[in-house]
PDB file with SEQRES, HELIX, SHEET and CRYST1 records, atoms N, CA, C and O in Angstrom:
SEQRES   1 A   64  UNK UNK UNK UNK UNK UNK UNK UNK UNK UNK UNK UNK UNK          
SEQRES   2 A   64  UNK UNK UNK UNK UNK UNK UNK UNK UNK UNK UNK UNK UNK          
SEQRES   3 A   64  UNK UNK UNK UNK UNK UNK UNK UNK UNK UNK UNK UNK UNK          
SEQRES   4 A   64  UNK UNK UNK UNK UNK UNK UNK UNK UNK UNK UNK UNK UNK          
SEQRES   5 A   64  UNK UNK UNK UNK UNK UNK UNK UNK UNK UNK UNK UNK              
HELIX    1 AA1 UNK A    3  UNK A   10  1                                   8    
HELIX    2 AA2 UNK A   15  UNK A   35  1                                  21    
HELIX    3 AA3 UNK A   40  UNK A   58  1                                  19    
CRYST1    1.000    1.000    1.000  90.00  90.00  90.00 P 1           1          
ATOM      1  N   UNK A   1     -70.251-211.247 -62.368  1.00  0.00           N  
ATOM      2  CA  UNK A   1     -70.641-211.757 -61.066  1.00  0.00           C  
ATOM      3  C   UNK A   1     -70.962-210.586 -60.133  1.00  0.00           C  
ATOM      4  O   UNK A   1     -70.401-209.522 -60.397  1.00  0.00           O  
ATOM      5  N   UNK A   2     -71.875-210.636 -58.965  1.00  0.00           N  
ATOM      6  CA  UNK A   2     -72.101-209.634 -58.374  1.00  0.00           C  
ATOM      7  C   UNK A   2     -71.608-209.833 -57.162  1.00  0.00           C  
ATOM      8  O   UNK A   2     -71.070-210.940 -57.129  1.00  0.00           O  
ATOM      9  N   UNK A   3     -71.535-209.216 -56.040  1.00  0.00           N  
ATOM     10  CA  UNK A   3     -71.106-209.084 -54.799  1.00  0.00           C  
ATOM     11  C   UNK A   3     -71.150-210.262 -54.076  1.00  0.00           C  
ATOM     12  O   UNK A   3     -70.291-210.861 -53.430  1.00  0.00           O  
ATOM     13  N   UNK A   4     -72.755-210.561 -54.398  1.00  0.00           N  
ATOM     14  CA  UNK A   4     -73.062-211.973 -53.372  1.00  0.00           C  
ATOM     15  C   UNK A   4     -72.441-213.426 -54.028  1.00  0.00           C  
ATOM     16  O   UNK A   4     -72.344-214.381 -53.258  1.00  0.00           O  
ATOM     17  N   UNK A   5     -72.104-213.556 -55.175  1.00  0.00           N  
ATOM     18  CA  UNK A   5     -71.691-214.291 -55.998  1.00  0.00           C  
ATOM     19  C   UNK A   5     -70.159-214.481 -55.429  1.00  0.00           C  
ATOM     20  O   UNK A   5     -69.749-215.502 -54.878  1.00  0.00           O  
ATOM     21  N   UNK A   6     -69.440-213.347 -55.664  1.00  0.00           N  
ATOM     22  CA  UNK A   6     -68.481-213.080 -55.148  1.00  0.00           C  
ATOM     23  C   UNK A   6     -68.135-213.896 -53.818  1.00  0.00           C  
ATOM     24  O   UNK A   6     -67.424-214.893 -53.692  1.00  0.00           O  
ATOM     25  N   UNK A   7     -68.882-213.140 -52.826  1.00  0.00           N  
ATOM     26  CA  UNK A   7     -68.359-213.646 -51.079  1.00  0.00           C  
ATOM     27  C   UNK A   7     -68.875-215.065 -51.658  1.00  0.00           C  
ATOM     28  O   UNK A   7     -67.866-215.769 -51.647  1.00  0.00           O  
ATOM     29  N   UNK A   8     -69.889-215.783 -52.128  1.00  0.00           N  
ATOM     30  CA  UNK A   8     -69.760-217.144 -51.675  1.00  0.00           C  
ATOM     31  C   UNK A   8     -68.969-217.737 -52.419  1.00  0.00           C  
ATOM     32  O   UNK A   8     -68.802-218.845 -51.909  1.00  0.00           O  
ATOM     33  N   UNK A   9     -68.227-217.631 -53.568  1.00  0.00           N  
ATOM     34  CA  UNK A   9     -67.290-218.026 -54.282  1.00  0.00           C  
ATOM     35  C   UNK A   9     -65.688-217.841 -53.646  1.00  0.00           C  
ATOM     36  O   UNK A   9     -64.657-218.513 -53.666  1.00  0.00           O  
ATOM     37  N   UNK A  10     -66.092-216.606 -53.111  1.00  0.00           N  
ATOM     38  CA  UNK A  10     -64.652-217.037 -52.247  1.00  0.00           C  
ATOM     39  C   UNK A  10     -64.663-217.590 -50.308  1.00  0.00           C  
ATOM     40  O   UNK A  10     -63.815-217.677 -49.420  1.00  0.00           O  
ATOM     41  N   UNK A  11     -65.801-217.784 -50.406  1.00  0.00           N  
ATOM     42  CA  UNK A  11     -65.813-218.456 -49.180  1.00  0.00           C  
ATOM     43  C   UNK A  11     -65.815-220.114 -49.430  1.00  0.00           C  
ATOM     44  O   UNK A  11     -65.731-220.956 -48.536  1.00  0.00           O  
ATOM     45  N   UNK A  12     -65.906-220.315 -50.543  1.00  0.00           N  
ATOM     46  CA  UNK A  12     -65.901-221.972 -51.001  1.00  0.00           C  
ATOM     47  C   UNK A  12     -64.482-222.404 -51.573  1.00  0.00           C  
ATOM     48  O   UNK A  12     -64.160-223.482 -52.072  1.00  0.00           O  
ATOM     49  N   UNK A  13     -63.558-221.007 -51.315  1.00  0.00           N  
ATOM     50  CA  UNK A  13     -62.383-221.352 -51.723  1.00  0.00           C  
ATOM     51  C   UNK A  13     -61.756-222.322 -50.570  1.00  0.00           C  
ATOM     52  O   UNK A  13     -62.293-222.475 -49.473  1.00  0.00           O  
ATOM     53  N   UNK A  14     -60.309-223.075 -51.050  1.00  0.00           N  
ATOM     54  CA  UNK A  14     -59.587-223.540 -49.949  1.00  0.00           C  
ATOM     55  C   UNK A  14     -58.278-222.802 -49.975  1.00  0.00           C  
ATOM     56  O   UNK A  14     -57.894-222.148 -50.945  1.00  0.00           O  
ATOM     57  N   UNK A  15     -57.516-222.969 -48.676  1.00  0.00           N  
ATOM     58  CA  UNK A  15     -56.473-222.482 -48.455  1.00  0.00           C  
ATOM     59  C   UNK A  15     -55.266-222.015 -49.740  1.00  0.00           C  
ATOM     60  O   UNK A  15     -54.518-221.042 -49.654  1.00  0.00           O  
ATOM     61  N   UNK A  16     -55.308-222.705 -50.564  1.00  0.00           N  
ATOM     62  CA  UNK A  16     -54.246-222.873 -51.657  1.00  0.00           C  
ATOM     63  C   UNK A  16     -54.520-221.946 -52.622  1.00  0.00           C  
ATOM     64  O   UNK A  16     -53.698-221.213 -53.172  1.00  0.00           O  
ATOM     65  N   UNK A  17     -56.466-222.029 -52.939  1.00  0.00           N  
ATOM     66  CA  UNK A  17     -56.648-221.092 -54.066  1.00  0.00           C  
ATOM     67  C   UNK A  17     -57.320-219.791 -53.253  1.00  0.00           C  
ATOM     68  O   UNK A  17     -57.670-218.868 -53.989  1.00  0.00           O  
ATOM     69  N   UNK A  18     -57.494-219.652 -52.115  1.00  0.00           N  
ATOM     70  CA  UNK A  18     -57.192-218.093 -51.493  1.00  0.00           C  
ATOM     71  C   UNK A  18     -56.308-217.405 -51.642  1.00  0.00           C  
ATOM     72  O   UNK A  18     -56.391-216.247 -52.053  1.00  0.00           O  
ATOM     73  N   UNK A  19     -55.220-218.030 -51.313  1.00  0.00           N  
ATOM     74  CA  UNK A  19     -53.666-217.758 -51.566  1.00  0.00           C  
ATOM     75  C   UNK A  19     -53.502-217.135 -53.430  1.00  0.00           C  
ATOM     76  O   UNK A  19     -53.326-216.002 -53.878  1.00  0.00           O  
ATOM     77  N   UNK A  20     -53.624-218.166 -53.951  1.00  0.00           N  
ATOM     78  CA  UNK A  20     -53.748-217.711 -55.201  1.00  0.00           C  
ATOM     79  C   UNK A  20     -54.205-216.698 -55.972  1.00  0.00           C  
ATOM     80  O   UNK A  20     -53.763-216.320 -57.058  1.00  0.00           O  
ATOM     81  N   UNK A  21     -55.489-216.112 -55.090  1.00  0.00           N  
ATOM     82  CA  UNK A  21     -56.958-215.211 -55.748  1.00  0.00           C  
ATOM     83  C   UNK A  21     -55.420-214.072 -55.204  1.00  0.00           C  
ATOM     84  O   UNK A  21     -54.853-213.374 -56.043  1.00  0.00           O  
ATOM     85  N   UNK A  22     -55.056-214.094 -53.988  1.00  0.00           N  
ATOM     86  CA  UNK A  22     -54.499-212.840 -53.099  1.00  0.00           C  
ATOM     87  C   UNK A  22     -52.942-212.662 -53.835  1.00  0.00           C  
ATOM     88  O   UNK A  22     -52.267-211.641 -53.965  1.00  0.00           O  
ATOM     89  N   UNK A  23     -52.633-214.197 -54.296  1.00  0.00           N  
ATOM     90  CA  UNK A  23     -51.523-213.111 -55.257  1.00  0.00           C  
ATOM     91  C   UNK A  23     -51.625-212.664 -56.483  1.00  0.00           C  
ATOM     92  O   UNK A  23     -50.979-211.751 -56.998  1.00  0.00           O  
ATOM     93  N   UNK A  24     -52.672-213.499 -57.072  1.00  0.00           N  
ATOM     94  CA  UNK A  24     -52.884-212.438 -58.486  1.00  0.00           C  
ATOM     95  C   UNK A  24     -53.684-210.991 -58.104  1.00  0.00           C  
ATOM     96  O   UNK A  24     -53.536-210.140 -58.981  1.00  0.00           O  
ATOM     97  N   UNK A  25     -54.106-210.772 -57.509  1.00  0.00           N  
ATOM     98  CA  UNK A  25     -54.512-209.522 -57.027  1.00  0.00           C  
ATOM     99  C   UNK A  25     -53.440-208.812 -57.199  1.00  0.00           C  
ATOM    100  O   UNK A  25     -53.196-208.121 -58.188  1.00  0.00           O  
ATOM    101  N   UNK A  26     -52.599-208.990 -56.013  1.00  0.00           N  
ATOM    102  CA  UNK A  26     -51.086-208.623 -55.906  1.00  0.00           C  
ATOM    103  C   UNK A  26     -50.494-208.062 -57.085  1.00  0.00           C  
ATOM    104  O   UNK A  26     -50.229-206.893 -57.365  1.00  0.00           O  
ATOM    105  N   UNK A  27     -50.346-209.092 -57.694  1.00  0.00           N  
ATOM    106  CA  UNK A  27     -49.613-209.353 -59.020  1.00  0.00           C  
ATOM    107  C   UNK A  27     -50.000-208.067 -60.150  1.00  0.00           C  
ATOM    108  O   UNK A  27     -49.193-207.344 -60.733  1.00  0.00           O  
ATOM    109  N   UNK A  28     -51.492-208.047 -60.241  1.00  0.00           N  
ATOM    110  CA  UNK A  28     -52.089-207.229 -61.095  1.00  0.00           C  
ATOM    111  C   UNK A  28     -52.232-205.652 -60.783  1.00  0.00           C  
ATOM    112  O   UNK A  28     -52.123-204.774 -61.639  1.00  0.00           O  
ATOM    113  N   UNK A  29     -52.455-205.472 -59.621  1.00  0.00           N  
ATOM    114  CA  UNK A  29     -52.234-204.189 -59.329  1.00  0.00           C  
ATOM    115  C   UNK A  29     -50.555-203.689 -59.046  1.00  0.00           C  
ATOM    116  O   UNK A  29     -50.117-202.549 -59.198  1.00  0.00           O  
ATOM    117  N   UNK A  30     -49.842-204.832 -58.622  1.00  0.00           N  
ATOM    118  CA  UNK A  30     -47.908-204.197 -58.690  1.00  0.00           C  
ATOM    119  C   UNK A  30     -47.767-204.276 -60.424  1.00  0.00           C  
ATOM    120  O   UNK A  30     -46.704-203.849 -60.876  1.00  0.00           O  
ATOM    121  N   UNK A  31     -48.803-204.808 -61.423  1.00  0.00           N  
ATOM    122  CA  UNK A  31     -48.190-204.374 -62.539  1.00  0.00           C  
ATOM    123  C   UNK A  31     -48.653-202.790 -62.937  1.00  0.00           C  
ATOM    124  O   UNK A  31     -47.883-201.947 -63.399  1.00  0.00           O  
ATOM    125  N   UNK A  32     -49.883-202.616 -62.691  1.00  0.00           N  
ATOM    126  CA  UNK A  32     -50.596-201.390 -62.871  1.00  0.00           C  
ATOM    127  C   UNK A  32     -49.337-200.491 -62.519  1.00  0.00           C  
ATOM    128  O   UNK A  32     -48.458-199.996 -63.225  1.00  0.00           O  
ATOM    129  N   UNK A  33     -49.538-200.475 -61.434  1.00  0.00           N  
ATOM    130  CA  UNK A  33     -48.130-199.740 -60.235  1.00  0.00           C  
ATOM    131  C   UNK A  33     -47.108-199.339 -60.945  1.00  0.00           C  
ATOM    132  O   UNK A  33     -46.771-198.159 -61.039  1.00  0.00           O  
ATOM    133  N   UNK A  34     -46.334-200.646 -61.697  1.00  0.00           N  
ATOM    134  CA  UNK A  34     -45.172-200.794 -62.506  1.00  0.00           C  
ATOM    135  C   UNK A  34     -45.622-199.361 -63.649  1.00  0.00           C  
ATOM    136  O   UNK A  34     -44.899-198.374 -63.782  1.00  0.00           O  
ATOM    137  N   UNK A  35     -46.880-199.550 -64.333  1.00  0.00           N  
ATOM    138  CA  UNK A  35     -46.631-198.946 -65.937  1.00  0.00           C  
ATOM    139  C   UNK A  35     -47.423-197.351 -65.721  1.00  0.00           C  
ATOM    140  O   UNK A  35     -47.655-196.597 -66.666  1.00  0.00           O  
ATOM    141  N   UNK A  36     -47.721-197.088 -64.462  1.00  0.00           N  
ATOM    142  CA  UNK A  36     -48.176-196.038 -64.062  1.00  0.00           C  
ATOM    143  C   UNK A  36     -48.133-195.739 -62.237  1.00  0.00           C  
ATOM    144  O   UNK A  36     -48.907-196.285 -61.451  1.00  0.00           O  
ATOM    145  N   UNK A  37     -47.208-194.902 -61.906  1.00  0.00           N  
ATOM    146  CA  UNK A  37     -47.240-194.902 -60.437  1.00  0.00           C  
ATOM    147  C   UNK A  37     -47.868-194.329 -59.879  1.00  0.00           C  
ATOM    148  O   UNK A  37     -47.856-194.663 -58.694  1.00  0.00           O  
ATOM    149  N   UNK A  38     -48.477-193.566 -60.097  1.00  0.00           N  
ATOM    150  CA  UNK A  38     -50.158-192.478 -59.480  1.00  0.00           C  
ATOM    151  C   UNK A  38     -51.804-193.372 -60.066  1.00  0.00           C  
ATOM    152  O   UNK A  38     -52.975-193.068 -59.839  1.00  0.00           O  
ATOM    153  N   UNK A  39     -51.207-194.536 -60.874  1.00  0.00           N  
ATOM    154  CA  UNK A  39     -52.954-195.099 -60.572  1.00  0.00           C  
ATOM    155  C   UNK A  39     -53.209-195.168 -59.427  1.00  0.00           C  
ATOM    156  O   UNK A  39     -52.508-195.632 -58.528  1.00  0.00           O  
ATOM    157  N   UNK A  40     -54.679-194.511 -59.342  1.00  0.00           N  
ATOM    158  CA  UNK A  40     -55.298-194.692 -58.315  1.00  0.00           C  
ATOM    159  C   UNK A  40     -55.639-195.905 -58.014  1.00  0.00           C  
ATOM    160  O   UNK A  40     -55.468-196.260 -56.848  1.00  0.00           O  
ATOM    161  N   UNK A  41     -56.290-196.987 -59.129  1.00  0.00           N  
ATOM    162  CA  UNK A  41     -56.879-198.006 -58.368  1.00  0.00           C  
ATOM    163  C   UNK A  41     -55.736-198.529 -57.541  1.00  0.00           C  
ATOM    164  O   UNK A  41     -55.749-198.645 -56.315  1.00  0.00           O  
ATOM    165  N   UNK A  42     -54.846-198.802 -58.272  1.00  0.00           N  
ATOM    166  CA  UNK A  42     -52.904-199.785 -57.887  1.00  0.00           C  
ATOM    167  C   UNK A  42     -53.036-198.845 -56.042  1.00  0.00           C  
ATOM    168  O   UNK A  42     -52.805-199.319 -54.929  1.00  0.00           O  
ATOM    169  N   UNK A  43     -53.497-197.409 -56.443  1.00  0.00           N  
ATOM    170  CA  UNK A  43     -53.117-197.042 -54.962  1.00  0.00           C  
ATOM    171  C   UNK A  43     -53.661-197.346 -53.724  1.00  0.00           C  
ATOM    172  O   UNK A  43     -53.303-197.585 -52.571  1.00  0.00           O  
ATOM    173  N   UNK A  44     -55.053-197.207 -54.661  1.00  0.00           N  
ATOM    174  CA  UNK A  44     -56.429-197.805 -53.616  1.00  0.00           C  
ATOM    175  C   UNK A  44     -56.275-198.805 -52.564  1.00  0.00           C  
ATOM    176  O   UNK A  44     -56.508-198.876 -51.358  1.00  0.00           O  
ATOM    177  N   UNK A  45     -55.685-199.720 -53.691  1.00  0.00           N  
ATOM    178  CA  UNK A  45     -55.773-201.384 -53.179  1.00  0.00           C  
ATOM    179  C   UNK A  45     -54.292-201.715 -52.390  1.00  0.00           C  
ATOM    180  O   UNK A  45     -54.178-202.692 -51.649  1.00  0.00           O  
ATOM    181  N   UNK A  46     -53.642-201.158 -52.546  1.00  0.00           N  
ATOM    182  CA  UNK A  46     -52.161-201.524 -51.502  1.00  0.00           C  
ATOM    183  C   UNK A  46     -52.367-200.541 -50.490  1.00  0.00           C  
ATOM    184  O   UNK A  46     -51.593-200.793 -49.567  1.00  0.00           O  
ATOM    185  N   UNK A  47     -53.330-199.143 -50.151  1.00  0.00           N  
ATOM    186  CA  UNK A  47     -53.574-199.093 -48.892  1.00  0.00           C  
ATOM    187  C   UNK A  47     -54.517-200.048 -48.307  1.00  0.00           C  
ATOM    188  O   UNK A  47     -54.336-200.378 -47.135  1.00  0.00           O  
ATOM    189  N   UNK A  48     -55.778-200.673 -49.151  1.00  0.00           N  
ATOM    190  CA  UNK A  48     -56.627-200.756 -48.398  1.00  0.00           C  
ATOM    191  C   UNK A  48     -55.926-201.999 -47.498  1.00  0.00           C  
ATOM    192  O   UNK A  48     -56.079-202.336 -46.324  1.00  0.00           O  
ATOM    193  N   UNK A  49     -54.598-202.831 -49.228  1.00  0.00           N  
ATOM    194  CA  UNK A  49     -54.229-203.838 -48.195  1.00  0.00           C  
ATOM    195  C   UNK A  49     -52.932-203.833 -47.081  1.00  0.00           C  
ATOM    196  O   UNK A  49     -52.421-204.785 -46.490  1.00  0.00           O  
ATOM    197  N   UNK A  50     -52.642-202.529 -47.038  1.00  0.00           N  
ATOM    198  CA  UNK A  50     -52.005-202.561 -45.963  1.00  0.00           C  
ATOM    199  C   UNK A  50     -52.556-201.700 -44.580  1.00  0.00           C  
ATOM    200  O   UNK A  50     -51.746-201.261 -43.763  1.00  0.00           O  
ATOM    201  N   UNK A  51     -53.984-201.522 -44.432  1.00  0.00           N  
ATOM    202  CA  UNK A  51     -54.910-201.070 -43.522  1.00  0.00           C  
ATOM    203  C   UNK A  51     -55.281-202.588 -43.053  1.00  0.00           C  
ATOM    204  O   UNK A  51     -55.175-202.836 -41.852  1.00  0.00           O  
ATOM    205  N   UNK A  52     -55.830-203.903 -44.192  1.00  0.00           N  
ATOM    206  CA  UNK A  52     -56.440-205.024 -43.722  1.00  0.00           C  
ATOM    207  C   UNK A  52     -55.080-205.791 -42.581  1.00  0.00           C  
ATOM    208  O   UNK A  52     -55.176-206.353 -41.490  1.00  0.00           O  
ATOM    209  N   UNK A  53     -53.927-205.487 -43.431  1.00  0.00           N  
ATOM    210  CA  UNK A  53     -52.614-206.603 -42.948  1.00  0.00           C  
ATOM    211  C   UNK A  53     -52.346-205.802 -41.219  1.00  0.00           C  
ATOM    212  O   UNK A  53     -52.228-206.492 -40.207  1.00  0.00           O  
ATOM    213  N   UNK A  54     -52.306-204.593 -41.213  1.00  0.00           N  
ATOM    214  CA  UNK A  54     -52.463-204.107 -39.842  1.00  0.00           C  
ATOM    215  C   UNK A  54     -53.317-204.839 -38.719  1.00  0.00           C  
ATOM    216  O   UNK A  54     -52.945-205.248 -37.619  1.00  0.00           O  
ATOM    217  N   UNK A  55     -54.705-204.889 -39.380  1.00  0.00           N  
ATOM    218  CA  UNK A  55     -55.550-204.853 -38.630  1.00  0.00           C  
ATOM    219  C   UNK A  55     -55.662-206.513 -38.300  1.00  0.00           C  
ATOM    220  O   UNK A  55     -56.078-206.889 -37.205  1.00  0.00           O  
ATOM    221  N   UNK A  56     -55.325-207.290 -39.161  1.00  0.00           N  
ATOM    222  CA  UNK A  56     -55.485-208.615 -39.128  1.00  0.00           C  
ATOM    223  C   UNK A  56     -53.998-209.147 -38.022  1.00  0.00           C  
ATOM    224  O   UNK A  56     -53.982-210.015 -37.149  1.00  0.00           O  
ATOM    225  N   UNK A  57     -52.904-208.254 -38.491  1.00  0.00           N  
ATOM    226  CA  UNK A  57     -51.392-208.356 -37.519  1.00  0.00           C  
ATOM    227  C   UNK A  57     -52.390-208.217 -36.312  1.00  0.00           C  
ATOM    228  O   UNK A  57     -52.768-209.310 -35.892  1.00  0.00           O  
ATOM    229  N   UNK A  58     -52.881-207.170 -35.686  1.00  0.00           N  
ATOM    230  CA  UNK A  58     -52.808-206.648 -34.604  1.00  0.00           C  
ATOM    231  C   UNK A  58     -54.192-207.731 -33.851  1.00  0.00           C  
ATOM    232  O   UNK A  58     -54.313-207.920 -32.640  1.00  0.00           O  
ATOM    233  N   UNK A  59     -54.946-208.213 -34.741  1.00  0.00           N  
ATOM    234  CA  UNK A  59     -55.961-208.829 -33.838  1.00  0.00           C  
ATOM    235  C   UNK A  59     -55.142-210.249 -33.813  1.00  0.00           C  
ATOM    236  O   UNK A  59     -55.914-211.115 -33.402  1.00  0.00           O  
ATOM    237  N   UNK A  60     -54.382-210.568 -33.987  1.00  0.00           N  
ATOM    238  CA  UNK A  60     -53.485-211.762 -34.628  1.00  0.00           C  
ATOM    239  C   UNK A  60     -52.286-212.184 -32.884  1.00  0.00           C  
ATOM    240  O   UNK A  60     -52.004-213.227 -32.293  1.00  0.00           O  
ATOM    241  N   UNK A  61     -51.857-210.386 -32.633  1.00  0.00           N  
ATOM    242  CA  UNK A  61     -50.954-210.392 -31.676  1.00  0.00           C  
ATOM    243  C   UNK A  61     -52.202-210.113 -30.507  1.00  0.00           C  
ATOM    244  O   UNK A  61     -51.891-210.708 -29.476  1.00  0.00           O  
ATOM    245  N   UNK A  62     -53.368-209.469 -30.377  1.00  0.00           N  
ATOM    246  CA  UNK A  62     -54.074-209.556 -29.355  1.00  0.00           C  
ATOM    247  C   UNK A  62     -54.477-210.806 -28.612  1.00  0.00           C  
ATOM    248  O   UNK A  62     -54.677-210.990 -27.411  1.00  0.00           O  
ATOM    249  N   UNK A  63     -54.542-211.639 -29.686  1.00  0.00           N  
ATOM    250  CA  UNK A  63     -55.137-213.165 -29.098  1.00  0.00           C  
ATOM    251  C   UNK A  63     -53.760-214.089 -28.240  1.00  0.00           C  
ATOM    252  O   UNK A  63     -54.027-214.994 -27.450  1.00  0.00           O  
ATOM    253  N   UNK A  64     -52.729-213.795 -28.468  1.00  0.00           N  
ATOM    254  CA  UNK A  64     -52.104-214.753 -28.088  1.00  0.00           C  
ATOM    255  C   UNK A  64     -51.722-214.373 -26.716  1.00  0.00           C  
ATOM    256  O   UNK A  64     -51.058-215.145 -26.023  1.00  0.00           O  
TER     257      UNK A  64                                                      
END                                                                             
């Protein structure tokens, strides 16, 4: 699948299987993590997602 495939496939998701896509993500890179602790990708992806969870917290506490 390519990029554009991608965003509209997960924009046709619903709440339940978003959730889902975001913990097997999870899941797959904390195993990477587990059987090697300097993979890069495993590293990549738990900053990028703890740069998104910041940024989503903070526009999250701006609105209210």
């Amino acid at each position: 699948m390519d990029t554009n495939d991608l965003w509209d496939a997960l924009g046709s998701l619903d709440d339940e299987q978003a959730y889902q896509v975001l913990t097997q993500l999870f899941a797959r890179y904390e195993k990477c993590r587990e059987l090697n602790s300097a993979d890069p990708e495993a590293q990549a992806f738990f900053q990028a997602l703890s740069v998104i969870m910041a940024q989503v917290q903070s526009c999250n506490v701006s609105r209210r």
